[in-house]
N, C-alpha and C positions, 0 to 999 in steps of 0.2 A: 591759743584759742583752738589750732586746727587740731591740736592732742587733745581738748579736755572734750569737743565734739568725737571726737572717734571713741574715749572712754565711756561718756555715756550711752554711742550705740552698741557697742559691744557688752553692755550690764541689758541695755535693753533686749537684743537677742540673746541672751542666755538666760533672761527671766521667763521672754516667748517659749525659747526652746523648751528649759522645763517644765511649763505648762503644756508642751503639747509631748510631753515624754510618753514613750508605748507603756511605762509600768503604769500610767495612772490616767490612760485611755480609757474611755466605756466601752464594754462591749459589743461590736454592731451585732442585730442578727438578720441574717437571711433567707426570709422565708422563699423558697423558691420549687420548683418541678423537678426532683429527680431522675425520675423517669418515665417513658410512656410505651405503651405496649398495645398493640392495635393487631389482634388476631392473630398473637405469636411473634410478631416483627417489635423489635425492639427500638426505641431511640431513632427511629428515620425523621429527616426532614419533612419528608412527603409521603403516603403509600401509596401505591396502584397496583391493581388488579386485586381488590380486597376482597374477598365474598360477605356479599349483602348482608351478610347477618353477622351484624359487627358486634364487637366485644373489644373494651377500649378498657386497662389500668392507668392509673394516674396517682404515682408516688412519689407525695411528697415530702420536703426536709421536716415538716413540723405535723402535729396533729392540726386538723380540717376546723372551720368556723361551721359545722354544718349550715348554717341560716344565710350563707351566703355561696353554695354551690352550686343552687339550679339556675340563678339570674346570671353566674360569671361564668360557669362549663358547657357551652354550646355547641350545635351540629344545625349545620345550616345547610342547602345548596347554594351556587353561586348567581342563583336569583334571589336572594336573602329569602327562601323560602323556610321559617325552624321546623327542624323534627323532633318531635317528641322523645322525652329520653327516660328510663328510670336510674336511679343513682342508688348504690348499695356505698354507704360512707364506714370506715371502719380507722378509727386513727388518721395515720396517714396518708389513706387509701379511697381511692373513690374508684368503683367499678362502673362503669357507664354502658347500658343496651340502649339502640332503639324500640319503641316499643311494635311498630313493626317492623318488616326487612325493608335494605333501601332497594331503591331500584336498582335493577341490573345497568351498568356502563353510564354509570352516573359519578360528577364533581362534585364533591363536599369539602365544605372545610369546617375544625373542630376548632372553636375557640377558648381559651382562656383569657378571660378579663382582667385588670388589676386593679378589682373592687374584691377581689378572692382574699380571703384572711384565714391567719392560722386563729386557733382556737386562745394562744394569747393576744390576740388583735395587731399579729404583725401582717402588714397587706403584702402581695405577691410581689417579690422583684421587679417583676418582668412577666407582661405578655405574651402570649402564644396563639400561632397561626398553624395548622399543620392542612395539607392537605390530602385530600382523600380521595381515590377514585375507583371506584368498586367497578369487580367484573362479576362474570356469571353468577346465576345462582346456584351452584353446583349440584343441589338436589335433582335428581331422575323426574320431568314431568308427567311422563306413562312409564306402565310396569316396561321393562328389559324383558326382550323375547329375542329368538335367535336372529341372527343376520339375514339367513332365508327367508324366516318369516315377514320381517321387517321389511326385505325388498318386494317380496308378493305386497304386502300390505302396501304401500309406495306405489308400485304400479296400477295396483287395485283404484285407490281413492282417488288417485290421479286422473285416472282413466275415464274416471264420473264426467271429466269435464267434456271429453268428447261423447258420451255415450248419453248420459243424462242431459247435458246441455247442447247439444246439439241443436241444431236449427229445425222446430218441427216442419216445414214445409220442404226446405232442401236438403234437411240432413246433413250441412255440411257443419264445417267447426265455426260457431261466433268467434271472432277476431278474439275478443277479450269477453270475461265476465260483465261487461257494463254495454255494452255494443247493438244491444236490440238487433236489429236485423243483419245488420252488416258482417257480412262470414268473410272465411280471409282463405283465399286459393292454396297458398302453400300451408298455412295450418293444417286446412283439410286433407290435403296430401301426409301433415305428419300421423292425423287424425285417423287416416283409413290402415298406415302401419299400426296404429294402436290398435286397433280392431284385431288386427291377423292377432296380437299380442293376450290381446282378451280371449280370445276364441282356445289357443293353445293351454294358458293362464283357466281358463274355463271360468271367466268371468262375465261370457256371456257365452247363448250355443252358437254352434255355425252357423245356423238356418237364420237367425234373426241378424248375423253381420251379411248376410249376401244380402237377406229385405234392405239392410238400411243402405249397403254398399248400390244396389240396384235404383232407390232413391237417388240417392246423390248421383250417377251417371246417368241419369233420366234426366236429371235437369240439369245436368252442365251441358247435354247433348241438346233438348229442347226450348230451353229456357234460361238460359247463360248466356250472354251476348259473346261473341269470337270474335276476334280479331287477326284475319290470317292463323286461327286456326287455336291461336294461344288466349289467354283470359288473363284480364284484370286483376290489380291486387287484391279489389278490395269489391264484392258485390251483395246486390240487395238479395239476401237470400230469400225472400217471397217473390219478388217480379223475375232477378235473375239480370236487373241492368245494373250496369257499372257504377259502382261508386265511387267517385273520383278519390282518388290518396292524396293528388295534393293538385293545383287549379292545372296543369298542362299533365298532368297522370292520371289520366281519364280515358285512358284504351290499355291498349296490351301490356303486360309486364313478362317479359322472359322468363325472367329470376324464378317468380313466385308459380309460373308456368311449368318450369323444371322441378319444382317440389312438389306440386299436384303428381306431375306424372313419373317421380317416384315412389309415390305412392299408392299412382293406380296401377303401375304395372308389378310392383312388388303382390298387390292383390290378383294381380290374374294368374302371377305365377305359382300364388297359393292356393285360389278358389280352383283346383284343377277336376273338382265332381265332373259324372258324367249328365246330372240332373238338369233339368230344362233350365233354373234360375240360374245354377254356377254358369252354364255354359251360355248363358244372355250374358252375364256379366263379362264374363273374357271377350266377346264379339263386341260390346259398346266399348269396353278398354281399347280395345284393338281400332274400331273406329275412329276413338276421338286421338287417338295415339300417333296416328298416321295420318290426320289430319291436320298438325301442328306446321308450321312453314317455316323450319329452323333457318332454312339457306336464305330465305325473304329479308330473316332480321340482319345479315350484312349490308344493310341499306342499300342495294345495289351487287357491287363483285367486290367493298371492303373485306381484307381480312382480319375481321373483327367482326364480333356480334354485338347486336346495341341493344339496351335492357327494355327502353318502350319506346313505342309508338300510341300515335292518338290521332285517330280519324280527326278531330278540331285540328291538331297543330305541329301535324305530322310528325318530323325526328327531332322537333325542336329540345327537347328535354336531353338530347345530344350528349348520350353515357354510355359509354362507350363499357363493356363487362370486361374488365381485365384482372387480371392475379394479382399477388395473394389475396383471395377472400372465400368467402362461404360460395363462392358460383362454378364452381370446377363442373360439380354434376351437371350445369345447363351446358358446357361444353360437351360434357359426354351421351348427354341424350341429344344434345342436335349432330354427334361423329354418327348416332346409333340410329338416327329415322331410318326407316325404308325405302322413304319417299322423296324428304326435302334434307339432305345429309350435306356437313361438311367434311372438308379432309384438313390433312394435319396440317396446312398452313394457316389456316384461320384462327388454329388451337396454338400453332408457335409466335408467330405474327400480332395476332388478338389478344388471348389468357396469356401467354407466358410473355409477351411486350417482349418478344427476341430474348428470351432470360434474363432482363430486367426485374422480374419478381423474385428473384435470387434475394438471399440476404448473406446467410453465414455469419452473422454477427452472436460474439457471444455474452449470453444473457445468463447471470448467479450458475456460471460456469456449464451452461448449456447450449451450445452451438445451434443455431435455427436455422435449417437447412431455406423459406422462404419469409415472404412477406414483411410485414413492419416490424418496428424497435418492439421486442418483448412480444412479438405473435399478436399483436394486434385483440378485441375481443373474443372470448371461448366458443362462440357460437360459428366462427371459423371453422372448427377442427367436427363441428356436430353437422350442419345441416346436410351438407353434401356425404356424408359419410354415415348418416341413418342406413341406406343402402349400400352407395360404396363402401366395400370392405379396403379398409386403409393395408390392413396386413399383404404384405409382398406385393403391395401395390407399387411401382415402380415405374418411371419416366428418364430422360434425360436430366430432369430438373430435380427429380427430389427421390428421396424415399416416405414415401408418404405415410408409414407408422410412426417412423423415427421424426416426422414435420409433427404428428399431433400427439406424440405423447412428450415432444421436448414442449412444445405451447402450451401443453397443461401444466409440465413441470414448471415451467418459467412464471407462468400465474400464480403458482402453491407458491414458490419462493419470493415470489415480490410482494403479497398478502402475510405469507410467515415474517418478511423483513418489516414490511409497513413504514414504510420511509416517512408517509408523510399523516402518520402518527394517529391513525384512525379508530374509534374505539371499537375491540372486539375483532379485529383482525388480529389471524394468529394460523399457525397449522392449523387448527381444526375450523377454523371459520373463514371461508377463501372461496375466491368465484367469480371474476368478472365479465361479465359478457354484455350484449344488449339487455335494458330492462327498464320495467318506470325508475323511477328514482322521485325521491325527496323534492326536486326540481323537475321532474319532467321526464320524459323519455331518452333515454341519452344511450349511445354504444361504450358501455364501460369498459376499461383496459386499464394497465400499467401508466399508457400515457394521457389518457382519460378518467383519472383517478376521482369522484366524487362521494368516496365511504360507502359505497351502495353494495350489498352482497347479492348478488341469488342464486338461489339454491340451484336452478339449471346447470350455472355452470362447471360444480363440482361433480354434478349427480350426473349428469349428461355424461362426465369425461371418468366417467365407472371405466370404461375400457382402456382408457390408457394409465388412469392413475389409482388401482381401486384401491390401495389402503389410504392414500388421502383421502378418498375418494367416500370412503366408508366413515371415516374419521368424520367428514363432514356431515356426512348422513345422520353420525351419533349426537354429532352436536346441534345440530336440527331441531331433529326428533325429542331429541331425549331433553336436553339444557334448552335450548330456546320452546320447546314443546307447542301450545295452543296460541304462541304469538305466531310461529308459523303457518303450525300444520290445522289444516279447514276442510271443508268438506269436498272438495275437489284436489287436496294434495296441499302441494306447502303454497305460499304465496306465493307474486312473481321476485318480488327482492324488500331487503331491509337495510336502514341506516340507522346501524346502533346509537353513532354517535350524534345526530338528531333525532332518535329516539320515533324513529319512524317507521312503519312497516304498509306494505302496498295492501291497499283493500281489492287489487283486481285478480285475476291469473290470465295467463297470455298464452293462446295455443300455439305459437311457434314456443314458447318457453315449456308449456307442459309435455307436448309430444315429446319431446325429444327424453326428455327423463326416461321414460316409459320405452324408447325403443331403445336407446343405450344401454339402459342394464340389462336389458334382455339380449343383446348384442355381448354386452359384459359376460350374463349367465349361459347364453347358450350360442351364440352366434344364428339367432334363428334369421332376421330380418337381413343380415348378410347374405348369408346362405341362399335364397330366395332371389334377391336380387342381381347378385354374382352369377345367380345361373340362368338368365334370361338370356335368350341366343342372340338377341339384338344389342344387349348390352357390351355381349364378350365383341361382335364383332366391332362396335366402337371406337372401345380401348385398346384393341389391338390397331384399328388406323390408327388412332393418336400416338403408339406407341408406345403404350405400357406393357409391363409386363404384370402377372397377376395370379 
């Protein structure tokens, strides 16, 4: 019995077998995607950095069911938003356009369905996902004009801000585009360098920046409230009282005290007419100059300077100003008073925390002679150095060209690298400093990374890095064009990748543009400030060389 069972299985699999022999199989067929081709790139799983005006082939093994192309070949965003497509069908071939361009630094995905059929009604193997994420529109937004012209025009429109928007009653700079009354101390200070810049630039004449310069020192002198001599961050540019920056920053600010007056003395150093207005104006400069009480703010005989005080709440706000950051200059205009002067232990002890601001850490192979991991944000290396001339600038601590041209560099490289995969960062799209943001007001840097660009802080750092520098300027102007650029200059910042751009501009963000390149082009606003007699002798207590 256990032989005549094993002969019937054995008759049985070889009647199976032969039934399932390859000579007398049907043929399967395979209707499937040969290949895809998305603006030259061939077969990827994914594209990025497409330009928006897409052009997608689709070839496949059998001729098309036309009547079922436009429901199964889709282009969607990844908020299933669909975009419009036209389909040029030819055999095996479907050409697919949007029918307009997509957005710039935008996620798509192209789908194929598997309701798609060949023209003999065989449906598609296999579905398809591909992803897409378009970069610039690489079209020119304004005509191409030379780089001269392009940086005149730059500082020109920019310039609006302080000169057109200006505060009619004080003349000084609105804090920001949206601020109504509230003018901001060191804006104004970068504000009144802009002026000298206009004046040379001939964007406006002389006679009318000493009126408005004569303005604005009328009422910081009569109608500015003082505190031991210094002013507030933040005031009511019609009354002239204080407006608090935040509930116990409600009196003096140093900081923003040392930007005003490098600003007003870089103006006295220019306004040198022998006319009755220029020469008021150097004698109110000189007034409110020497009326600041640099040695006061050691709260006593520390050595150290502390950034405010507030008649309400005295030192409580207990900040002590020390290095690396943007406040070097308020060290060197309180070494340079006449009247209330420190000496260099305040500046070793205070700013340099005993050479504690050291770093030497090296950053995409650039050694940072101070401050934080990766230089900390760009507006570091600008405010103190609108006037200071960083070149052979020199201390115990640093070389101060080689500190802000390696911070710029470390910036361009950590935005080229984009570690943390941001859209539209690249060389030519690089920047981070203080600015609004998508979220709010934030000091952007390497290790405060939130996708936010602004233009400040490539265009500021013309002097240390100017083909990046320019690079960025191109892609600005040109590729990002009218999202940027307004009637006051560019914005204050953008996030490609929330597809966000600031409706405001910020006068510590626009000054600086405006004296940097001119700083870039001519070294005028150095020059000027480098040769005030109270400044050399300063730097020389501190111990610089220069």
């Amino acid at each position: 019995m256990k032989q005549w069972i094993c002969f019937l299985l054995c008759i049985g699999i070889g009647i199976f077998s032969s039934c399932g022999s390859k000579d007398n199989d049907p043929v399967t067929v395979t209707f499937q995607l040969e290949e895809i081709e998305i603006n030259g790139e061939t077969n990827a799983s994914s594209y990025t950095n497409i330009d928006p005006n897409l052009h997608v082939t689709l070839t496949f093994s059998e001729e098309i069911d036309q009547s079922t192309v436009q429901n199964n070949i889709t282009l969607r965003t990844l908020t299933a938003q669909s975009v419009e497509l036209t389909y040029n069908i030819q055999d095996k071939t479907v050409i697919i356009q949007p029918t307009t361009t997509l957005v710039s630094f935008t996620s798509y995905q192209l789908i194929i369905n598997t309701g798609l059929r060949s023209a003999s009604g065989h449906r598609i193997s296999t579905g398809k996902v591909y992803a897409i994420s378009t970069g610039i529109d690489p079209a020119d937004k304004f005509p191409r004009i030379s780089d001269e012209e392009l940086l005149t025009l730059v500082q020109k429109q920019t310039f609006s801000y302080f000169w057109d928007f200006g505060h009619p009653v004080s003349g000084m700079a609105r804090e920001r585009s949206s601020s109504g009354d509230i003018v901001t101390t060191g804006g104004t200070g970068f504000g009144m360098m802009a002026m000298i810049v206009g004046v040379e630039r001939q964007f406006i004449d002389r006679e009318a920046a000493v009126n408005r310069l004569l303005i604005i020192t009328s009422f910081l002198k009569d109608k500015a409230t003082r505190y031991h001599g210094a002013f507030a961050h933040w005031i009511n540019g019609s009354t002239g009282e204080t407006q608090p920056f935040s509930e116990k920053d409600n009196g003096a600010d140093l900081v923003e005290t040392s930007f005003l007056f490098q600003g007003l003395l870089t103006a006295r150093a220019y306004f040198t007419g022998e006319n009755p207005e220029e020469a008021e104006l150097r004698t109110r400069i000189t007034e409110l100059w020497e009326a600041v009480e640099w040695s006061w703010f050691r709260r006593g005989n520390e050595e150290v300077l502390y950034w405010h005080w507030s008649p309400v709440y005295g030192w409580e706000m207990n900040h002590k100003i020390k290095g690396w950051n943007e406040c070097l200059i308020t060290y060197v205009l309180a070494a340079s008073s006449p009247a209330f002067s420190v000496d260099i232990a305040v500046y070793d002890n205070g700013w340099a925390d005993n050479g504690n601001m050291r770093n030497n850490g090296v950053y995409y192979d650039f050694q940072l002679p101070l401050g934080p991991s990766y230089g900390g944000p760009l507006f570091f290396a600008h405010y103190s150095f609108l006037g200071l001339n960083p070149k052979n600038l020199q201390d115990q601590y640093a070389d101060y060209w080689q500190q802000n041209v390696r911070h710029a560099k470390i910036n361009h490289a950590y935005c080229k690298q984009n570690p943390s995969g941001f859209l539209g960062y690249s060389e030519i799209c690089w920047g981070l400093t203080a600015s609004d943001g998508n979220n709010g007001y934030s000091a952007h840097s390497p290790t405060n990374d939130k996708g936010v660009i602004a233009p400040t802080a490539a265009l500021s750092s013309m002097p240390y890095t100017p083909e990046e520098s320019l690079a960025a300027l191109h892609f600005f102007y040109y590729k990002l064009g009218d999202k940027l650029w307004k009637q006051q200059g560019f914005i204050d910042a953008f996030n490609l990748t929330e597809k966000w751009y600031a409706s405001d501009f910020l006068a510590i963000d626009q000054g600086p543009i405006i004296v940097m390149i001119e700083n870039y082009r001519t070294g005028l606003i150095w020059n000027l400030f480098m040769s005030i007699p109270e400044i050399k002798t300063g730097l020389t207590k501190l111990g610089f060389t220069y």
